[in-house]
N, CA, C and O atoms as a printed pandas DataFrame, in Angstrom:
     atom_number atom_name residue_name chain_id  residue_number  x_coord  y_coord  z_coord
0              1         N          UNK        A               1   11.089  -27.460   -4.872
1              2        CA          UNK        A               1   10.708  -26.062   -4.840
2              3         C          UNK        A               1    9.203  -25.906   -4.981
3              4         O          UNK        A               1    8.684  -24.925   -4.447
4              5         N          UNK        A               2    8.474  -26.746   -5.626
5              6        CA          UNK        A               2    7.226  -26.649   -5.715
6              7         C          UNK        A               2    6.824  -25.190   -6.509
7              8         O          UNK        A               2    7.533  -24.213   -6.748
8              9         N          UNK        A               3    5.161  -25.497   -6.868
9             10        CA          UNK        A               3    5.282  -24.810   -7.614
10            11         C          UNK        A               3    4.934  -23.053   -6.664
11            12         O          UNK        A               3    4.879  -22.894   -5.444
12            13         N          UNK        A               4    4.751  -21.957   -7.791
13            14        CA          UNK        A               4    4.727  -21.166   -7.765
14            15         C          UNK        A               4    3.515  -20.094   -8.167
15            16         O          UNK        A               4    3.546  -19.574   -9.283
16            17         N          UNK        A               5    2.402  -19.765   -7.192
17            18        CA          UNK        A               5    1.159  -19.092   -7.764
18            19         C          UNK        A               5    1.454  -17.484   -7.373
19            20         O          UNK        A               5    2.177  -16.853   -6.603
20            21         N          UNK        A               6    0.633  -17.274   -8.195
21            22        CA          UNK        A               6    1.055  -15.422   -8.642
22            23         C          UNK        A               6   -0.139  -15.338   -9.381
23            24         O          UNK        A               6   -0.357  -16.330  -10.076
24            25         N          UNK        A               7   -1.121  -14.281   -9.437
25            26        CA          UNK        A               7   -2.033  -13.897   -9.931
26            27         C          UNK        A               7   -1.627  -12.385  -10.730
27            28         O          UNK        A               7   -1.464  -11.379  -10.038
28            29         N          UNK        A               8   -1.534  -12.350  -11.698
29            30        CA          UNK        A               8   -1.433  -11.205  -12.656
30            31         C          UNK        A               8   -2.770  -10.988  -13.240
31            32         O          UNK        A               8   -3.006   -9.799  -13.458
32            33         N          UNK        A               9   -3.957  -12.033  -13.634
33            34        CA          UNK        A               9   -4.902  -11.570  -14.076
34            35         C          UNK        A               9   -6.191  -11.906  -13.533
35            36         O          UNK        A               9   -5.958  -12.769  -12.687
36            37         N          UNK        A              10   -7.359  -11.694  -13.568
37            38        CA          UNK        A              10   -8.291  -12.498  -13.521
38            39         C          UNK        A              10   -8.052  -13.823  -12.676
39            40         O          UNK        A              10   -8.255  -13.756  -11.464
40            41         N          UNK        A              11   -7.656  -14.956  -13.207
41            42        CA          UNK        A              11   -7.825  -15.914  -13.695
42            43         C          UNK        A              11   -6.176  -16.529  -12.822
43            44         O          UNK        A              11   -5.172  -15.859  -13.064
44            45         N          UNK        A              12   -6.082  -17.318  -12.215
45            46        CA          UNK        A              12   -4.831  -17.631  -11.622
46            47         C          UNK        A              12   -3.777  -18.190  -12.602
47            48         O          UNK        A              12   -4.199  -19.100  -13.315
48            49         N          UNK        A              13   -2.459  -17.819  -12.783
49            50        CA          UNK        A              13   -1.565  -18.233  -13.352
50            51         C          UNK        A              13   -0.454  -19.186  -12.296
51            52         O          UNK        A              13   -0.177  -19.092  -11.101
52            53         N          UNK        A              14   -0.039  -20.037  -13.301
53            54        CA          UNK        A              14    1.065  -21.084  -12.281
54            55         C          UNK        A              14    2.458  -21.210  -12.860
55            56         O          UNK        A              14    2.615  -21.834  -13.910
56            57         N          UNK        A              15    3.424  -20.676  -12.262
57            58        CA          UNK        A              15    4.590  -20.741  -13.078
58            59         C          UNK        A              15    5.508  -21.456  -11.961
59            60         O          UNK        A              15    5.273  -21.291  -10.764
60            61         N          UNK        A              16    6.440  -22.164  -12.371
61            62        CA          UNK        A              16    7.108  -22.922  -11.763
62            63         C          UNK        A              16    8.683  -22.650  -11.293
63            64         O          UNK        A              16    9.429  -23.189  -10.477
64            65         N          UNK        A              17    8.799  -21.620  -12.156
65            66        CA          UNK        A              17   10.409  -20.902  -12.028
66            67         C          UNK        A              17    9.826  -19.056  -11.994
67            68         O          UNK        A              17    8.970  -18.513  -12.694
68            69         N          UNK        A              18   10.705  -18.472  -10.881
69            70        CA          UNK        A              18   10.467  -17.068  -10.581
70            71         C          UNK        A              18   10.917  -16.143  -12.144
71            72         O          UNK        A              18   10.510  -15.039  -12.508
72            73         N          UNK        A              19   12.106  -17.293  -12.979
73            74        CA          UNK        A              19   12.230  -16.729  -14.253
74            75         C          UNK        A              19   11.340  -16.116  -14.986
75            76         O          UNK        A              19   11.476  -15.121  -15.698
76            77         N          UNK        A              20    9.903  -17.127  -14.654
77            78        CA          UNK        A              20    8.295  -16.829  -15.541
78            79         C          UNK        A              20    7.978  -15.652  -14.878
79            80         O          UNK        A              20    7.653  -14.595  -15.418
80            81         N          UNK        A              21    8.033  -15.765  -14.262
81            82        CA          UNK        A              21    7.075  -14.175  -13.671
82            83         C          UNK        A              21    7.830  -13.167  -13.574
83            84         O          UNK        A              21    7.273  -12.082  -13.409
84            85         N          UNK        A              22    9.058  -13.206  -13.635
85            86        CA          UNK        A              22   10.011  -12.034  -14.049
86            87         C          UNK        A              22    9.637  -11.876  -15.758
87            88         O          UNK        A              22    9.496  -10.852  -16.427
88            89         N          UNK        A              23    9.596  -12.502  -15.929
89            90        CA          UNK        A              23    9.746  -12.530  -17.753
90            91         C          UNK        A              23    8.296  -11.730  -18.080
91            92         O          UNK        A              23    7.974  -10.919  -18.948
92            93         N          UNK        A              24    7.694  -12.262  -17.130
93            94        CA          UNK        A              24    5.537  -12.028  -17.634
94            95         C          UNK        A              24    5.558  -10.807  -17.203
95            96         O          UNK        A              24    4.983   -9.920  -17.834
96            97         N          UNK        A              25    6.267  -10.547  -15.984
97            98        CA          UNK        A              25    5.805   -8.848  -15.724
98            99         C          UNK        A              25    7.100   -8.199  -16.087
99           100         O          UNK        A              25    7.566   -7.832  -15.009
100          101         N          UNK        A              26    7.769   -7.929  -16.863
101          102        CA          UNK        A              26    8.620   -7.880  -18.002
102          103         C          UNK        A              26    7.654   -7.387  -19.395
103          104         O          UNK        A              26    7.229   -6.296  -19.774
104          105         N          UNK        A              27    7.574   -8.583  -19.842
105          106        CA          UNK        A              27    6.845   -8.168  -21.180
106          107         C          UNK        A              27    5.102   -7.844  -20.980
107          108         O          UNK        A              27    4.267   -7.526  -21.827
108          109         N          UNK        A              28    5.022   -7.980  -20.100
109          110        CA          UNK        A              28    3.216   -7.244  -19.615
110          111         C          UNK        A              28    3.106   -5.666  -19.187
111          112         O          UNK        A              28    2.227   -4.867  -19.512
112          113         N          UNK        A              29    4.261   -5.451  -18.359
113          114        CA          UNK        A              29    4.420   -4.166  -17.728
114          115         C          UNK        A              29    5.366   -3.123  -18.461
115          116         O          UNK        A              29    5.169   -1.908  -18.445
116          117         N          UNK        A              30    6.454   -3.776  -19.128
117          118        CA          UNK        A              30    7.264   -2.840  -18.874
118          119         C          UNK        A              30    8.012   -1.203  -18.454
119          120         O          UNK        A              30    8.232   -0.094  -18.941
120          121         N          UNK        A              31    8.176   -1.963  -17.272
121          122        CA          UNK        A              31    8.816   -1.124  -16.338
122          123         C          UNK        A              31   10.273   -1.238  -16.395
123          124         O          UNK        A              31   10.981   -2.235  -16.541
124          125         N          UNK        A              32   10.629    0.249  -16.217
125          126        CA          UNK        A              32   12.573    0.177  -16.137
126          127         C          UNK        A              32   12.960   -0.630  -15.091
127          128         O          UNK        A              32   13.812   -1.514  -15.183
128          129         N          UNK        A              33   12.394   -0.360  -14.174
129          130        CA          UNK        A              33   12.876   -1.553  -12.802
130          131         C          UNK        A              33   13.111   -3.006  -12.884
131          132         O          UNK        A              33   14.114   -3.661  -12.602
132          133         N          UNK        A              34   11.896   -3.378  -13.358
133          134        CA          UNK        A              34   11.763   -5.024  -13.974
134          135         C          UNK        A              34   13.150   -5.109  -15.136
135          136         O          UNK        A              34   13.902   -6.082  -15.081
136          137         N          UNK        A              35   13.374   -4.010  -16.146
137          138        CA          UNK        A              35   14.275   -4.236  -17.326
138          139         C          UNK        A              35   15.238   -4.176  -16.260
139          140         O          UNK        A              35   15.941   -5.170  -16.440
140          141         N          UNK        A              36   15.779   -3.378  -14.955
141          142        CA          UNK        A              36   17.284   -3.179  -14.855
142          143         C          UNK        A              36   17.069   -4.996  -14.182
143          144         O          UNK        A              36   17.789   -5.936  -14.520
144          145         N          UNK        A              37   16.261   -5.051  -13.499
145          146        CA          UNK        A              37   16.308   -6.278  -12.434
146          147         C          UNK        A              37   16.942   -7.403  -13.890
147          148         O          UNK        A              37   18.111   -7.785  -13.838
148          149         N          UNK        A              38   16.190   -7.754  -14.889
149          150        CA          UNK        A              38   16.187   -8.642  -15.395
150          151         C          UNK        A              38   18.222   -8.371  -16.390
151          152         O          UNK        A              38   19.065   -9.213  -16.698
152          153         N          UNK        A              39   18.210   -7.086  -16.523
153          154        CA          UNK        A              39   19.380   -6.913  -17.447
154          155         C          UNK        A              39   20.876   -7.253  -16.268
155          156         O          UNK        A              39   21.866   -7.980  -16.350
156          157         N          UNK        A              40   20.371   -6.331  -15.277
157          158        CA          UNK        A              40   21.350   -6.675  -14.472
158          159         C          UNK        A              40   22.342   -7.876  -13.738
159          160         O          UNK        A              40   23.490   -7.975  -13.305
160          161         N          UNK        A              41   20.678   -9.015  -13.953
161          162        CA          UNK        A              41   21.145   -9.616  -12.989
162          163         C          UNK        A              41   20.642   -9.893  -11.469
163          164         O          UNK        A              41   20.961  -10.878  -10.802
164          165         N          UNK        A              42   20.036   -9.136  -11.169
165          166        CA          UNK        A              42   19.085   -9.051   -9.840
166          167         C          UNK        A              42   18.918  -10.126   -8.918
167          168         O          UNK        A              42   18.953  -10.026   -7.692
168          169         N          UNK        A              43   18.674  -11.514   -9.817
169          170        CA          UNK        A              43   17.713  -12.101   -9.539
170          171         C          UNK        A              43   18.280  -13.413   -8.252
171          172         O          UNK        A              43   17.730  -14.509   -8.141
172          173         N          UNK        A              44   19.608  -12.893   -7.304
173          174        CA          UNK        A              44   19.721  -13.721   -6.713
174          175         C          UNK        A              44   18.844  -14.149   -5.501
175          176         O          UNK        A              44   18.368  -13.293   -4.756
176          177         N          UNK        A              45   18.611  -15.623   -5.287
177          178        CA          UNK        A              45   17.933  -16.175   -4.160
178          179         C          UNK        A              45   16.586  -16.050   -4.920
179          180         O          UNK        A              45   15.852  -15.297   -4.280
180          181         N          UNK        A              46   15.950  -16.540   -6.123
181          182        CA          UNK        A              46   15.032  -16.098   -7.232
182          183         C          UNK        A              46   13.694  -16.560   -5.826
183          184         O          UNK        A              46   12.744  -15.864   -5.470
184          185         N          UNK        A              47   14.122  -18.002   -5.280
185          186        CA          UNK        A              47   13.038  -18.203   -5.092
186          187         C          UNK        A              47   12.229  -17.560   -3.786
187          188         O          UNK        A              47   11.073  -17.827   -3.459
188          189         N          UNK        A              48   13.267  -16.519   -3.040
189          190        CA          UNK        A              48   12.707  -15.587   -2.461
190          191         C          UNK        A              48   11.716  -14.662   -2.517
191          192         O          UNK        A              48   11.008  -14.285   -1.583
192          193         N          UNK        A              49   11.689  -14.241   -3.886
193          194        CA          UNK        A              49   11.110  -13.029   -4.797
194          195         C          UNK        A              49    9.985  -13.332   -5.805
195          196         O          UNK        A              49    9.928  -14.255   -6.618
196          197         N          UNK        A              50    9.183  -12.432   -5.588
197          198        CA          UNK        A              50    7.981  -12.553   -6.522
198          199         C          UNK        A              50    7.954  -11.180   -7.485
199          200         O          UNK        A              50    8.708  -10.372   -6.942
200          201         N          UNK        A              51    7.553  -10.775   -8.335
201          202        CA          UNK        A              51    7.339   -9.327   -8.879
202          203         C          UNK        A              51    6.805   -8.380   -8.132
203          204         O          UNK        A              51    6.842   -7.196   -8.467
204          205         N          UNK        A              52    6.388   -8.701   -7.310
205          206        CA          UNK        A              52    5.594   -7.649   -6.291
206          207         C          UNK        A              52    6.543   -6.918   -5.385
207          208         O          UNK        A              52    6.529   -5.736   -5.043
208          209         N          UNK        A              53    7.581   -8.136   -4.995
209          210        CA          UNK        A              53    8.342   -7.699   -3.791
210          211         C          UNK        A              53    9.463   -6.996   -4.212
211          212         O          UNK        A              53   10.025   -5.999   -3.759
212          213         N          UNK        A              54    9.723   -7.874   -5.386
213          214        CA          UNK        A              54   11.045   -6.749   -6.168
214          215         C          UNK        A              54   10.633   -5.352   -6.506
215          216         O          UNK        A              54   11.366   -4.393   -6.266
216          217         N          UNK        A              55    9.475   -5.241   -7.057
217          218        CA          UNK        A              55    8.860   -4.059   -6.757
218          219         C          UNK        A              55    8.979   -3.055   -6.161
219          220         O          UNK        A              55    9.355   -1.927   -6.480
220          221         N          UNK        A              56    8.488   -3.705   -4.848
221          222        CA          UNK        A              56    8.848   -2.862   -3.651
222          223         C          UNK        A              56    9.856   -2.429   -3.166
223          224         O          UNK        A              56    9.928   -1.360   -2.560
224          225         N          UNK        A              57   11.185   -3.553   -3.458
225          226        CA          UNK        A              57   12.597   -3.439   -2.587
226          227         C          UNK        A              57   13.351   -2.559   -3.885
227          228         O          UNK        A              57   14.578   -2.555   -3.978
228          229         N          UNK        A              58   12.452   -1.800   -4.897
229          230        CA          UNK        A              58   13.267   -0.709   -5.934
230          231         C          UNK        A              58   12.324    0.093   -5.500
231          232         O          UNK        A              58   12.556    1.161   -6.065
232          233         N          UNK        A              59   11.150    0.252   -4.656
233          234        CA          UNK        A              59   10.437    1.376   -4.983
234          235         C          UNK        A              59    9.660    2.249   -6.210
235          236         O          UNK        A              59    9.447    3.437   -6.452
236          237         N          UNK        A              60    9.318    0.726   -6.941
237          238        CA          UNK        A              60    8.582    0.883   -8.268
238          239         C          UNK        A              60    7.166    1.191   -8.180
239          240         O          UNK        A              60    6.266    0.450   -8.575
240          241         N          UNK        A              61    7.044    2.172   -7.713
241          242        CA          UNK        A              61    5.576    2.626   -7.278
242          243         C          UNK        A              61    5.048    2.089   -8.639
243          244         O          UNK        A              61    4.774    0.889   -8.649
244          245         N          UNK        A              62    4.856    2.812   -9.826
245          246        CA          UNK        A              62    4.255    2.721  -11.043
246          247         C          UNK        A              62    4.099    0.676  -11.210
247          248         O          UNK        A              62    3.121   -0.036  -11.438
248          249         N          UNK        A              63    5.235    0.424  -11.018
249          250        CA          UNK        A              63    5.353   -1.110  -11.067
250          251         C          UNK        A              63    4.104   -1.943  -10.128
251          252         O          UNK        A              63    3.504   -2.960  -10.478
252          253         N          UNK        A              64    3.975   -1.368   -9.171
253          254        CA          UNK        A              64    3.482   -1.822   -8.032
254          255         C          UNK        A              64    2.045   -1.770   -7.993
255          256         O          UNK        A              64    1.337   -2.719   -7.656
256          257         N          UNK        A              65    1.488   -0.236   -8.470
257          258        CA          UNK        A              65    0.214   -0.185   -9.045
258          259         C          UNK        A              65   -0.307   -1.404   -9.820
259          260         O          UNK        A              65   -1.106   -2.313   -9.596
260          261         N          UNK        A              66    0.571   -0.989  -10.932
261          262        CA          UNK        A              66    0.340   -1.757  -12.265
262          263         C          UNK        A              66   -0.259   -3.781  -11.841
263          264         O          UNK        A              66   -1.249   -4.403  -12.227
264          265         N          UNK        A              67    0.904   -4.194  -10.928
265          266        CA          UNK        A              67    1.079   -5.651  -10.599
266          267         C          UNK        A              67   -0.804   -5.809   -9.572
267          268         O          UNK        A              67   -1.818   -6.472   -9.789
268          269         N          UNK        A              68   -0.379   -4.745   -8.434
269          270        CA          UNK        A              68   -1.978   -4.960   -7.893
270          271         C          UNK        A              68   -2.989   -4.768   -9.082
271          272         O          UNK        A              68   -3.792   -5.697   -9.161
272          273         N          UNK        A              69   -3.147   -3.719  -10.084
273          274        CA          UNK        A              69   -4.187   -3.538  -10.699
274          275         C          UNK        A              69   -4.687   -5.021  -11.470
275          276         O          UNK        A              69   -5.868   -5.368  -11.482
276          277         N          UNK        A              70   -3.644   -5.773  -12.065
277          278        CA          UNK        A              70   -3.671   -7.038  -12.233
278          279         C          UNK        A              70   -4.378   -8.055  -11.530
279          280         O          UNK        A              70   -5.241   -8.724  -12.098
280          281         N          UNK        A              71   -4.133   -8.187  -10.569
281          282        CA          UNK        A              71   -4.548   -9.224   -9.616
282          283         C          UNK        A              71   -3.057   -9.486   -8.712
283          284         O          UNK        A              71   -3.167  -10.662   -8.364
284          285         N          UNK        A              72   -2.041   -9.086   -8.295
285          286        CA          UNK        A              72   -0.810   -9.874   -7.655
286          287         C          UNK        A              72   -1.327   -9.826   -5.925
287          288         O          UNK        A              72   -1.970   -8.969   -5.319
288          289         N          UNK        A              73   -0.917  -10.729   -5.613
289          290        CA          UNK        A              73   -1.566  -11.305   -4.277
290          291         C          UNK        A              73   -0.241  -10.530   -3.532
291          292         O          UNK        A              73    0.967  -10.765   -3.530
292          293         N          UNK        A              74   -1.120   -9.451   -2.880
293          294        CA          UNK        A              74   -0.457   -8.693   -1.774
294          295         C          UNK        A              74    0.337   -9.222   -0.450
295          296         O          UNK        A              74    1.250   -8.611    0.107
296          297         N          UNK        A              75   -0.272  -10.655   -0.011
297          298        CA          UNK        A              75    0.167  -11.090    1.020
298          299         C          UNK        A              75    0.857  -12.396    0.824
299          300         O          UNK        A              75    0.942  -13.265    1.692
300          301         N          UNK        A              76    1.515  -12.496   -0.815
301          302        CA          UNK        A              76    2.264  -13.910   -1.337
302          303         C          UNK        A              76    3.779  -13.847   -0.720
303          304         O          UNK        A              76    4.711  -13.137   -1.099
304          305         N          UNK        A              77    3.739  -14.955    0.513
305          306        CA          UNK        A              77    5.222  -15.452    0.524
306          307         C          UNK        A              77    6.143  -16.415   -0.286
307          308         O          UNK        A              77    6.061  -17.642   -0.231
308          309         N          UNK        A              78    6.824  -15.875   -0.869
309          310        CA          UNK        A              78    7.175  -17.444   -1.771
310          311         C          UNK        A              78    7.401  -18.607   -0.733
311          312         O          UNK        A              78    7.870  -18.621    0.405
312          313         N          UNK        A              79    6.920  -19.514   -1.510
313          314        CA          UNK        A              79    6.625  -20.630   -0.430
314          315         C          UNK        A              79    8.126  -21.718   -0.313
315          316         O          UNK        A              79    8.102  -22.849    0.172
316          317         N          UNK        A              80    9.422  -20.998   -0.917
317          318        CA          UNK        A              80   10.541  -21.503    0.171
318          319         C          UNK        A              80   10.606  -21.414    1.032
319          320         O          UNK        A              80   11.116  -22.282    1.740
320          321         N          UNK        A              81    9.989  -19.989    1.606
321          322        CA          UNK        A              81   10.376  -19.808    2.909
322          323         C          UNK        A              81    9.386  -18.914    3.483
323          324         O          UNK        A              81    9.615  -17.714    3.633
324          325         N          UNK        A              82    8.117  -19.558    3.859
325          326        CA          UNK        A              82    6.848  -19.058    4.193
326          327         C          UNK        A              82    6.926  -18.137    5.921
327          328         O          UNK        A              82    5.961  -17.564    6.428
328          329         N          UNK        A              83    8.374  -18.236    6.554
329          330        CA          UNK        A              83    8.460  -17.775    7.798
330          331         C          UNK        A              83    8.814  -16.728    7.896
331          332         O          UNK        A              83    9.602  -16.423    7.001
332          333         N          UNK        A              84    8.503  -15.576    8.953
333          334        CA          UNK        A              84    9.062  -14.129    8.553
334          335         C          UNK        A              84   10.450  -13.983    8.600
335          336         O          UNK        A              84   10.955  -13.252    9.451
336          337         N          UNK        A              85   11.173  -14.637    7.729
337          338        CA          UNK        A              85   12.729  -14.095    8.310
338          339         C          UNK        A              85   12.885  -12.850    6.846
339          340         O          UNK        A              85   12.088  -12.514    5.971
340          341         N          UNK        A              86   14.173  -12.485    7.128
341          342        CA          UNK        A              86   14.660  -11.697    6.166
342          343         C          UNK        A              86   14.251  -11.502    4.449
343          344         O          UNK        A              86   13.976  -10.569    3.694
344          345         N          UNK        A              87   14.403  -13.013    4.371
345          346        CA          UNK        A              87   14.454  -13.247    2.990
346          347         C          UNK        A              87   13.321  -14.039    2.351
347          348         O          UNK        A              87   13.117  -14.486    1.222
348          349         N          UNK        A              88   12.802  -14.040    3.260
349          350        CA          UNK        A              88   10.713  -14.876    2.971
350          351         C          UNK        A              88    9.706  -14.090    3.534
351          352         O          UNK        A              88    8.781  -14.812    3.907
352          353         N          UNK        A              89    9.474  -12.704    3.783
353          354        CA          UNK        A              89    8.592  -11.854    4.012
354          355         C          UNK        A              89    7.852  -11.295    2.698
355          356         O          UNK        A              89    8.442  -11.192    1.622
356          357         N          UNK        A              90    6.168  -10.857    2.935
357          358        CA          UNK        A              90    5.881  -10.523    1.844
358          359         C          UNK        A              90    5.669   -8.990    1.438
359          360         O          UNK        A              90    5.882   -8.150    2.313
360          361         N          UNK        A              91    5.323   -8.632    0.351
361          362        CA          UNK        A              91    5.939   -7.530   -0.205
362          363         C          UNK        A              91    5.712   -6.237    1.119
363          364         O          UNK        A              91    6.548   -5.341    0.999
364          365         N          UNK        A              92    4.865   -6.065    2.151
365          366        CA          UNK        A              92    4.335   -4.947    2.703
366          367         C          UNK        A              92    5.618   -4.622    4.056
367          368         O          UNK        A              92    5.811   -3.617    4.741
368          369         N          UNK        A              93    6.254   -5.853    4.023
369          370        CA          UNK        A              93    8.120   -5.851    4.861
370          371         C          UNK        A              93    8.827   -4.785    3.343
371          372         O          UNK        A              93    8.873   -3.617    3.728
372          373         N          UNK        A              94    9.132   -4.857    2.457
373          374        CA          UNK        A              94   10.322   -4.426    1.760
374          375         C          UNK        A              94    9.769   -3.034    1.932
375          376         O          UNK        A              94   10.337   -2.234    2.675
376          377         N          UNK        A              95    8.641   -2.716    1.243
377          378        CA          UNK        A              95    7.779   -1.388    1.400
378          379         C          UNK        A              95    7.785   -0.462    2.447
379          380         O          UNK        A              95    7.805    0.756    2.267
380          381         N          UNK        A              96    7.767   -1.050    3.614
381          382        CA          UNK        A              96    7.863    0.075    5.348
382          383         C          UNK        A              96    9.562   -0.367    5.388
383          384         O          UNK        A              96   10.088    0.518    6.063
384          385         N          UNK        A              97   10.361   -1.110    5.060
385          386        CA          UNK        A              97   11.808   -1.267    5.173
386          387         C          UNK        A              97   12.751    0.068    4.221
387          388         O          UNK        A              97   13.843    0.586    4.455
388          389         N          UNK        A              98   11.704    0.298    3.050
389          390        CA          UNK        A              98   12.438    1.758    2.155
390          391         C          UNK        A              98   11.362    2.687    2.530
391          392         O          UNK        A              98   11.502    3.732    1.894
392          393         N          UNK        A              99   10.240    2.721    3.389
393          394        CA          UNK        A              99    9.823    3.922    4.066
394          395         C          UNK        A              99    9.220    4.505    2.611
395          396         O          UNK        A              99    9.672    5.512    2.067
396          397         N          UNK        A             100    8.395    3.900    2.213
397          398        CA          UNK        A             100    7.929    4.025    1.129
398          399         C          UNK        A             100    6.403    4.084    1.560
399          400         O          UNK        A             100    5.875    2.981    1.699
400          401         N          UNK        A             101    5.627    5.179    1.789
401          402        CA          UNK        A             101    4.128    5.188    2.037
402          403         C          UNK        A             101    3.487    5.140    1.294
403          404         O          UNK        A             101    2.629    4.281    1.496
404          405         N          UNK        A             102    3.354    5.830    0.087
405          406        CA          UNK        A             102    2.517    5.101   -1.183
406          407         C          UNK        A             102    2.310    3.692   -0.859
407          408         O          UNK        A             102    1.385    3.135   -0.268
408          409         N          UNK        A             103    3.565    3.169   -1.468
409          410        CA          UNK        A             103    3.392    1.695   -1.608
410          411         C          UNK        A             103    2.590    1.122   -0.433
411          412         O          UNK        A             103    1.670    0.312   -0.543
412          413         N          UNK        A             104    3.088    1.680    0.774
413          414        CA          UNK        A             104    2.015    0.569    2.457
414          415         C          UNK        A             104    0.783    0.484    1.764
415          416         O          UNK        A             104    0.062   -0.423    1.348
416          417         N          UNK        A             105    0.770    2.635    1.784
417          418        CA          UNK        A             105   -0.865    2.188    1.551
418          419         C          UNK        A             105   -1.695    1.763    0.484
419          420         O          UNK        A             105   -2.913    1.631    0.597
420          421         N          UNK        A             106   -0.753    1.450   -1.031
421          422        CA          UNK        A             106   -1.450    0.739   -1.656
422          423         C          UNK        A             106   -1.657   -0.943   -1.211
423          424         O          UNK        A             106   -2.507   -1.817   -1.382
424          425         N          UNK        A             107   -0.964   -0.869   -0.861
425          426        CA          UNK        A             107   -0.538   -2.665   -0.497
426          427         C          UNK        A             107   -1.328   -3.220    1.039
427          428         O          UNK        A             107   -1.409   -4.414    1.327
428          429         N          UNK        A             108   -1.922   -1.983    2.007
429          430        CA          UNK        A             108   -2.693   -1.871    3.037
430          431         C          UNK        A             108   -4.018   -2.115    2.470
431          432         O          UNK        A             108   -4.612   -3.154    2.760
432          433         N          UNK        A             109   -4.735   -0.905    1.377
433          434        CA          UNK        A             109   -5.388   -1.162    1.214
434          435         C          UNK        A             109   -6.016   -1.988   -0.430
435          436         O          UNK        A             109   -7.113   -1.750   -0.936
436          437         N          UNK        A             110   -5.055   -2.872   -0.938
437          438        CA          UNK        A             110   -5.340   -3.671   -1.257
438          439         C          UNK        A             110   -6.494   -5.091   -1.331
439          440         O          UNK        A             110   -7.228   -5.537   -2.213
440          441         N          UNK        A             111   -6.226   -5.433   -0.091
441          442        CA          UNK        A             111   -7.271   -6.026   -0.097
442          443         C          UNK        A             111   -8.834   -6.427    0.062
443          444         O          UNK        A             111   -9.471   -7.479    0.101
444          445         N          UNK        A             112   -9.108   -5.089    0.133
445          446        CA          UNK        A             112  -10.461   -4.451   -0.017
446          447         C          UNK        A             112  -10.689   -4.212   -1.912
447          448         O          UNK        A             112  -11.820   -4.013   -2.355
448          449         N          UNK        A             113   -9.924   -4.249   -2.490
449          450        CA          UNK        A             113  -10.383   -3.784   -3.682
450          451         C          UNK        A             113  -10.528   -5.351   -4.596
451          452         O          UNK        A             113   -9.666   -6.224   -4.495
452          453         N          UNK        A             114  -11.473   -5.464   -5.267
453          454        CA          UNK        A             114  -11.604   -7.009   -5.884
454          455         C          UNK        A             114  -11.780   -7.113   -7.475
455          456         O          UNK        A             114  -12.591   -6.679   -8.293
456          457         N          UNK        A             115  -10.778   -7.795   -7.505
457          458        CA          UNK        A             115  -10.257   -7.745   -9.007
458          459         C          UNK        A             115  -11.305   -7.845  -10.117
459          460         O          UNK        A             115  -10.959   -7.812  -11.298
C-alpha cells in the first residue's frame, strides 16, 4: 500500500494507514461529518479516501475549508489507485458529482492560495 502523504499543516505529515488521518482530522477539526464517518463506519475501501474527499462526498463545506486552510493537497489521489476511475479520483470529482459549488470553487481556487 505504500505510504500515505496528506498535508494538514505547514510542514508535511506521513501516515501510513487512512485510519491516521481520519483520526487527525477527527481530533484537529471536529466536524460532525468526520464523527458520523468515523462512528458509523464509513470507512470502506479506506485506501481510496483521504479527509478531503470524504469531505466532499458529505458535502462538509465547513470541513473542507477547515482541511484546505491547513494545508490538504487539493489534487491528492490516494496512490492505490492514481487513475481516474470511480474510486481513485481526487477530491474536485466528488464535489461537481454532489453539485456542490462552494466546494469547486474552493477547491478551484485553491491552489493559488499558499499555505
Amino acid at each position: 500500500m505504500g505510504q500515505t502523504l496528506q498535508k494538514f499543516t505547514g510542514r508535511p505529515r506521513f501516515f501510513k494507514k487512512e485510519e491516521y488521518l481520519l483520526r487527525y482530522a477527527w481530533d484537529t477539526l471536529q466536524s460532525k461529518e468526520v464523527n458520523k464517518i468515523i462512528i458509523v463506519g464509513e470507512t470502506v475501501h479506506k485506501e481510496y479516501y483521504t479527509p478531503l474527499v470524504i469531505a466532499c462526498m458529505h458535502r462538509d463545506l465547513t470541513l473542507v475549508k477547515d482541511l484546505i486552510k491547513e494545508g490538504a493537497d487539493v489534487n491528492l489521489c490516494p496512490p492505490a489507485n492514481e487513475f481516474a476511475s470511480e474510486d481513485g479520483v481526487p477530491p474536485l470529482y466528488y464535489a461537481t458529482a454532489g453539485q456542490d459549488g462552494e466546494i469547486v470553487s474552493l477547491l478551484l481556487n485553491a491552489d493559488h492560495v499558499s499555505p
